[in-house]
N, C-alpha and C positions, 0 to 999 in steps of 0.2 A: 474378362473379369474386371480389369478398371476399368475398362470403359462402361461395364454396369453401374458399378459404383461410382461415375462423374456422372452417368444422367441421371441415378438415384437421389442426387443432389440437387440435380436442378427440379425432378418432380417434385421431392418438400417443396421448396419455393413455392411452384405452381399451386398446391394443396393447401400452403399457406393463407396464401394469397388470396385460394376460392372462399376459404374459411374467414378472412376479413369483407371480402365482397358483398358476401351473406348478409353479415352482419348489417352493413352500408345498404343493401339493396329492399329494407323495409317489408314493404308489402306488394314491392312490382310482380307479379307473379311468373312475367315473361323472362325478365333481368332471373327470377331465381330459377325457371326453368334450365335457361342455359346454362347457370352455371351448376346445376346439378349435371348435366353432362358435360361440361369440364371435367368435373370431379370423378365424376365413371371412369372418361374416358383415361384422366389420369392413374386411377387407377387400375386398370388394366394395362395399363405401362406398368406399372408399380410390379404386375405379376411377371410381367415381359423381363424385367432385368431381375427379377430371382429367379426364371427360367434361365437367361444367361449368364448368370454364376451358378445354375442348377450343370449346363453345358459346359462350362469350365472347369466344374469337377469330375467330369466324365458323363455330364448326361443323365444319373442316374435322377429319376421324378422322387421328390417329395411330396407322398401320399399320406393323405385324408380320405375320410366318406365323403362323396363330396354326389350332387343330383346333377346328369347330366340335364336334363330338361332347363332345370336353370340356367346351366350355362348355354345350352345352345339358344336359349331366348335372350341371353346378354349376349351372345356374339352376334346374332341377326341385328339386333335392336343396332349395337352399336357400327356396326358394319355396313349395314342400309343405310342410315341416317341419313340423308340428304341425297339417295343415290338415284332414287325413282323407282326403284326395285322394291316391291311387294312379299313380304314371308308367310306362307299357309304353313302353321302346326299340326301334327297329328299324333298325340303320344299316347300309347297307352297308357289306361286309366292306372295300373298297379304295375310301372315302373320301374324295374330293381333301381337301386343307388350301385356305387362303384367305387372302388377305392383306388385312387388316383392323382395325379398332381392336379392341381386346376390350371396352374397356368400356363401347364404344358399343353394340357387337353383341349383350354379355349384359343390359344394359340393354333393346337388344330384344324380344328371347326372355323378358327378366319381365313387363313389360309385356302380352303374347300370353300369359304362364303366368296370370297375376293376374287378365285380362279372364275365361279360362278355371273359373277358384278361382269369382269370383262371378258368373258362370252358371252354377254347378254349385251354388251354393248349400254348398260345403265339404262334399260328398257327391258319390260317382262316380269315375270315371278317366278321364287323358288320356292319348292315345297321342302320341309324339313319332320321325317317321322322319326320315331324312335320305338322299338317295341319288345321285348324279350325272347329271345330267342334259342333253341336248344342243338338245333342245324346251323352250321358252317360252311364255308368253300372248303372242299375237300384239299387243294390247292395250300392252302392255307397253313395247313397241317396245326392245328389248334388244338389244346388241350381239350376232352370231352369234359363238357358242364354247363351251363347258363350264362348268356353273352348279353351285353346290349348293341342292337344292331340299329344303328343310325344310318337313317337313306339321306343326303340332299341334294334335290334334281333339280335341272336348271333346266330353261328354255332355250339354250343358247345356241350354237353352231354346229356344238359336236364335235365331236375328236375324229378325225379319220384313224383308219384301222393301220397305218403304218407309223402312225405316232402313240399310239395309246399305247403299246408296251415298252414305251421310252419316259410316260412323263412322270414317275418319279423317282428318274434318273440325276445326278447334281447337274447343274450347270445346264440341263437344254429343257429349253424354254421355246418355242412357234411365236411368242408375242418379240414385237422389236425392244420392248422395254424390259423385259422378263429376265431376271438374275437365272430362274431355275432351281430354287434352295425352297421354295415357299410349299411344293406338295413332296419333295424330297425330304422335308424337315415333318411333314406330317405323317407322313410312312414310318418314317424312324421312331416318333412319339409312339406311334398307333401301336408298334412291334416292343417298345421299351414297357408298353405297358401288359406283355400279355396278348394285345390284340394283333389286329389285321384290317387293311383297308382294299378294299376292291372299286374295278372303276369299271361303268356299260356306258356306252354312247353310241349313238346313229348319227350320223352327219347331217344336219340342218332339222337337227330334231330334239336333239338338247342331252345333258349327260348326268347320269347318277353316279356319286360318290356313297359304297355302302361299306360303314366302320363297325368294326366289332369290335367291344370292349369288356372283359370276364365283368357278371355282376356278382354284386355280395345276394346271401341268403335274404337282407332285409331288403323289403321296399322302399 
C-alpha cells in the first residue's frame, strides 16, 4: 500500500507534465501522438496502484459497469505497441457488459497478452474473441447464468502437457526471467470476480486462454 501511494506520486508528475507538453507541442501531430500514449499508458498505471491498495485491503475488486470489449482493445493496443505482434478482434455484435473492477480485469487481459508476446517470441498474431455464453467448464463449478467468455490464442510454442497444470501456480514460471505471479495473479482476479479461466495448448502450435466472466442483463 505505500509503495502504491509513492508511485501514485510520481504518475501526477508524469500527467503533469504530459498536460504541459501538449500545451507546448502546437500543432506537431507526431510530438502529440506520443504523448497521448504517455498519458494512456500512464494511466493505466494510475489503475495498477488502486488495484494494489485494492490487494492491500484484501483483494476485494471495486465494481462498475464496465465493457469488456473496450478494455480488451486498450490492453492489446497498449501491450503490442512497438512489439511486432498483430491483434485480430472478433466480438460479438450484442455483447453483454460486466460488473467489475477495471483495473483488475485489465491487469488480467496483460498479463494473458504478455505470456502471449513471449511465446511468440515478438513475431506472429493473436486473435482475441469474446461472445456470450450460457455453457461453462463443468470443472469450473460456476454459478448457472450468462457469462462472457474471452478466448486469446497465441501462435506461439505451446505448453507441454507436464507444465500446463502447474502455470497458475505462484512462483513457477518455464521462462528464465519469469517471477511466476503474472497468470497466478490472473486466476485469482478471474475467481474474485465470479469467474473462471481455463488454458488448451499443443506444443509448437500455440495456446488459448478461455476467461469467464458472469455478465449483467444489459448489453
Amino acid at each position: 500500500g505505500g509503495i502504491a501511494h509513492d508511485f501514485n506520486n510520481l504518475l501526477t508528475a508524469i500527467t503533469g507534465n504530459v498536460s504541459l507538453a501538449r500545451a507546448r507541442a502546437g500543432g506537431d501531430e507526431k510530438a502529440l501522438g506520443l504523448l497521448d500514449l504517455i498519458a494512456k499508458a500512464a494511466s493505466r498505471a494510475t489503475e495498477l496502484t488502486r488495484q494494489m491498495l485494492t490487494f492491500a485491503r484484501g483483494g476485494s475488486p471495486v465494481k462498475r459497469t464496465v465493457s469488456i470489449a473496450d478494455i480488451l482493445r486498450e490492453s492489446a493496443s497498449l501491450i503490442l505497441s512497438g512489439s511486432g505482434i498483430n491483434a485480430t478482434f472478433k466480438f460479438e455484435p450484442c455483447l453483454r457488459q460486466v460488473n467489475a473492477d477495471p483495473g483488475q480485469i485489465s491487469q488480467m487481459f496483460n498479463n494473458i497478452i504478455i505470456n502471449a508476446i513471449q511465446s511468440m517470441e515478438n513475431s506472429g498474431a493473436i486473435t482475441i474473441s469474446a461472445c456470450n455464453v450460457s455453457d461453462t467448464p463443468a470443472a469450473a463449478a460456476l454459478s448457472p447464468g450468462i457469462y462472457i467468455k474471452v478466448s486469446i490464442t497465441d501462435q506461439g510454442r505451446g505448453i507441454s502437457p507436464s507444465h500446463i497444470q502447474n502455470i497458475f501456480d505462484p512462483y513457477y514460471s518455464t521462462k528464465k526471467n519469469g517471477h511466476g505471479l503474472g497468470l497466478t495473479s490472473s486466476y485469482s482476479i478471474a475467481k474474485r470476480h465470479g469467474g473462471h479461466i481455463d488454458v488448451h495448448s499443443i506444443e509448437g502450435q500455440g495456446t488459448t486462454f478461455d476467461v469467464y466472466l458472469p455478465a449483467l442483463d444489459s448489453m
